[in-house]
N, C-alpha and C positions, 0 to 999 in steps of 0.2 A: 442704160446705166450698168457699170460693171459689177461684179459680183463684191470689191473690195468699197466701193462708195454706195453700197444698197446696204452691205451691213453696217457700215458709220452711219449711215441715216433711221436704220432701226433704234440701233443704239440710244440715239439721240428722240427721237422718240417713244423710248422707254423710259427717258429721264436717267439717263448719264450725262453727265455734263461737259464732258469730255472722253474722247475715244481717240487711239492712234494704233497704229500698228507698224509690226518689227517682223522679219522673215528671220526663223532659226536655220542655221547653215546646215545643209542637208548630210554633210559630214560627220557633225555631232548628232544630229536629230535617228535615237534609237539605234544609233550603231556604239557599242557598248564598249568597244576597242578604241576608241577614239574619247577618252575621257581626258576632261580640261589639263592633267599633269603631262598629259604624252600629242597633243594636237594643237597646236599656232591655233588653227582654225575653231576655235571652240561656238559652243552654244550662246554665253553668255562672254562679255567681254573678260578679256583675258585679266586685264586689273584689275577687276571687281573679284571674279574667286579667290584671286589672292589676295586681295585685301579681304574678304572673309574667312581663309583659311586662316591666316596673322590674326585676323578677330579674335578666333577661337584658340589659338594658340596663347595668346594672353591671358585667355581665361576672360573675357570682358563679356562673354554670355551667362555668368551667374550659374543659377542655375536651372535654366533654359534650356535640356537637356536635348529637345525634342532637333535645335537646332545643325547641333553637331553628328546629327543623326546622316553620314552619309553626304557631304558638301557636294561630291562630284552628284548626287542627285541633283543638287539644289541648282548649279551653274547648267545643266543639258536638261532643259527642258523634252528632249525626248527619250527620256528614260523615267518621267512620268505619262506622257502620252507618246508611247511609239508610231515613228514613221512625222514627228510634229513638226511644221513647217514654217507654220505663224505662231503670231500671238496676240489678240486684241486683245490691248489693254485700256480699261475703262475707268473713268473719276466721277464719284459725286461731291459737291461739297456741301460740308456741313457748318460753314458760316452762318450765325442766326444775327439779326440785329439788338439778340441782347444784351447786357452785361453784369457777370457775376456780382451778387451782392458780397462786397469787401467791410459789411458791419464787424465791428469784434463781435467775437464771440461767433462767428459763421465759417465755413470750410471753406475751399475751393477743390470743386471740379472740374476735372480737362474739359473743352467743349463735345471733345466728338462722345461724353459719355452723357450727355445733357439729356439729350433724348431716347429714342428706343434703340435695340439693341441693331446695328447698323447689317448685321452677318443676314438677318433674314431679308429685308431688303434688297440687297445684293443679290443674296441665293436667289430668291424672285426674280429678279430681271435678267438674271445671268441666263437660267435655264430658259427664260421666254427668246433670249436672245443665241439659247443652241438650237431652239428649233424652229427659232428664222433659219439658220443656217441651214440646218439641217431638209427644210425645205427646198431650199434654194439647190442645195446640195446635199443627196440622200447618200450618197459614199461617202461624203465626209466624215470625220470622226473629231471627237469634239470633249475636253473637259473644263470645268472654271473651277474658279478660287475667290476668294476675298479674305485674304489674311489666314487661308487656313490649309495650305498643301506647302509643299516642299518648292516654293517658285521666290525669285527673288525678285519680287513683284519692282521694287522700285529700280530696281535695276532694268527690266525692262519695259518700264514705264518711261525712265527717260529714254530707253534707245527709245521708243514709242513715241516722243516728241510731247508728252503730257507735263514735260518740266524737268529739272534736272536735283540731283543729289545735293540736298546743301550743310552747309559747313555743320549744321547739325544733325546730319546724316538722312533729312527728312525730304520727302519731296517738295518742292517751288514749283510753283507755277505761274507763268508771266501774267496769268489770266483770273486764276483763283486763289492766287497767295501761297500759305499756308494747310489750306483748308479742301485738300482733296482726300476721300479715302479711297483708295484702290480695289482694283478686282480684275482677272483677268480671263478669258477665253482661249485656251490652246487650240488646233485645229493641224488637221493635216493637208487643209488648203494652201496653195502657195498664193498670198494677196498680197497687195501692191503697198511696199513699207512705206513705213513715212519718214522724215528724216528726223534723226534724234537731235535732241533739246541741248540747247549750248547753256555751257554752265556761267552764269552772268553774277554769281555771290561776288567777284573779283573782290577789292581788299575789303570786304566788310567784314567786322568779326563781333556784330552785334549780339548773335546768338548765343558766342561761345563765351562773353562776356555774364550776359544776361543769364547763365545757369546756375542756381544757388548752391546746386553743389560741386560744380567741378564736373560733371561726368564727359564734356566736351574734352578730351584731353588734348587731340590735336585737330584741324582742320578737319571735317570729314571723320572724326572717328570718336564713339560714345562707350566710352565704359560703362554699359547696363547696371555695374554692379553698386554703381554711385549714382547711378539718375534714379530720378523722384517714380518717374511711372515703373518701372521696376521694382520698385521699393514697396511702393503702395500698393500693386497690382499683381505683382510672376512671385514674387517674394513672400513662401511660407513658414510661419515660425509666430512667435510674440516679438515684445518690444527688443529683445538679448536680441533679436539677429540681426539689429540694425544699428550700425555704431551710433552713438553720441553727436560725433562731430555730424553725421550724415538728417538726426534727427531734428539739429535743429536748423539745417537748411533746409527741410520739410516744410517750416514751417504752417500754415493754414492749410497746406493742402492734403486731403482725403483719398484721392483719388488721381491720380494721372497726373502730369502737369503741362501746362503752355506756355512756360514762361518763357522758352527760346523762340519758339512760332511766333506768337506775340510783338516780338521785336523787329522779326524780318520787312524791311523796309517792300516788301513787292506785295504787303497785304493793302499797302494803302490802295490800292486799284479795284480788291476784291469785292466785290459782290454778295451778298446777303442771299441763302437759299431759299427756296419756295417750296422746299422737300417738308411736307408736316413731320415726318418721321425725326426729326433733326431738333425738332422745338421743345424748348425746357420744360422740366415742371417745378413747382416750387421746391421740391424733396436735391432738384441736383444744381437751381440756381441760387437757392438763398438756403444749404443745408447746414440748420441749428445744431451745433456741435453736442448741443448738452442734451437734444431732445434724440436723436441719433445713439447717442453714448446706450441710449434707455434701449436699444432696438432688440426685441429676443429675435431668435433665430428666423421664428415663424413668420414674424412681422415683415425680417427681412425680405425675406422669400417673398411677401407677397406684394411690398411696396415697389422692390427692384425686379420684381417679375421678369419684365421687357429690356430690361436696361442692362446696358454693359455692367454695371456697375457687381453684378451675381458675377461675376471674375473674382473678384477678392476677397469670395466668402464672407462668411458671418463673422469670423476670428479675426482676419485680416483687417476689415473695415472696420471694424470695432477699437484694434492696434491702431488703426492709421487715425482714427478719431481720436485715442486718448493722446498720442503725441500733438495731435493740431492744440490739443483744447492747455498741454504745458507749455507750448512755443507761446500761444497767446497771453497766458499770467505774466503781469507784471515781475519785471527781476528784481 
């Protein structure tokens, strides 16, 4: 067995549910003279940086500060792990078979925050799976992510073949919908790529239909500063920082939102997880707007302990509950 099919089958027996990989071009990879504005041959495809640098030139990262932090990091993967050659990138999904309770009077939260917080799981199986590597391979040199380094994860997840960019900038999966959260493995091994994921959205535009606010504004590209998970989540301030027009496309929701996922015709294939980490509790599937409203600080802390949900602070969540609880009063 070769060294690039021992470690998709660790992988796979750590419970990723999906694994691919992408060879970074040794050109880009840690040579610091060759950054995406001056080299054809970049790290990360050459559309993708510039459609992130346009990103940020608009201003559609809010204020998401962390990202503009340096773009030609974000596109050359080997200017965060020099000398980097690969990249496995890995999915778990967080599909559960249940569904949010839509009583009045109850919020909505996104799925992937239903459960425990997704970062330490990850972190776990990532670092089990550098020192597979590192086993196999004591030279190698080796870092991961899951949503949290300067890596444009879904960008080299599709080259990675785990699904492709879709109209609502999110990743598709032919296999698990919607419903994959990423994490990835840099490495200075050279492994055997796999072919990247053909974009198959073709003329559907269910998603960018299905946004309650607008923030799809074209194919492929999301003004952060008008989507709900932004809003409710990166977004610090009281109710003044969030227009009017934007609070009552809000409506119910608290926290995140799915309402573009939700639409994508490639979930109907998806598959329900078997990850316990991923399964509701009552507090994020059936969460009482009025009993919530009541929450002190302390409480908070200790009911969202584990859950994504301590992202949005005590302030934040507390804002996003008193808008849900005026969308739902009768006009």
């Amino acid at each position: 067995m070769s060294i690039t099919s021992a470690i998709k089958q660790e992988a796979r027996a750590l419970g990723f549910d999906a694994v691919g990989i992408t060879r970074v071009s040794r050109s880009a990879a840690g040579d610091q003279e060759n950054s995406p504005s001056r080299n054809s041959e970049t790290a990360a495809p050459q559309h993708l940086f510039a459609r992130l640098t346009e990103w940020l030139r608009r201003g559609y990262h809010g204020t998401m500060a962390w990202i503009e932090r340096d773009p030609n990091k974000r596109a050359d993967p080997g200017q965060v792990l020099p000398g980097c050659r690969s990249i496995i990138s890995v999915g778990i999904n967080y599909l559960t078979v249940h569904r949010a309770d839509e009583q009045p009077g109850y919020g909505r939260i996104a799925r992937y925050a239903w459960g425990k917080d997704y970062h330490k799981l990850f972190d776990a199986r990532l670092k089990q799976l550098e020192q597979f590597i590192h086993k196999m391979a004591p030279d190698a040199k080796t870092r991961s992510y899951s949503d949290t380094g300067p890596i444009m994860e879904k960008a080299w997840a599709e080259q990675a073949g785990l699904g492709w960019i879709g109209k609502h900038s999110n990743l598709v999966s032919a296999d698990h919908g919607s419903w994959l959260l990423l994490g990835e493995v840099l490495t200075t091994l050279e492994l055997e790529p796999d072919e990247p994921a053909t974009d198959l959205c073709g003329s559907c535009t269910l998603c960018i239909q299905a946004c309650p606010t607008k923030a799809i504004v074209e194919p492929y590209v999301v003004d952060a500063t008008r989507c709900i998970s932004y809003l409710t989540i990166e977004l610090r301030g009281d109710e003044a920082v969030i227009p009017h027009e934007l609070q009552a496309g809000m409506g119910n929701k608290i926290f995140g939102c799915d309402d573009c996922l939700d639409v994508c015709p490639f979930n109907l294939r998806a598959e329900p997880t078997q990850e316990e980490s991923f399964q509701p509790s009552n507090w994020s599937l059936s969460p009482d707007l009025k009993e919530l409203s009541k929450l002190e600080e302390t409480t908070f802390a200790t009911v969202f302990r584990q859950s994504p949900i301590r992202r949005a602070k005590h302030q934040g969540f507390l804002r996003n509950v008193a808008i849900a609880q005026r969308n739902l009063k009768p006009s």
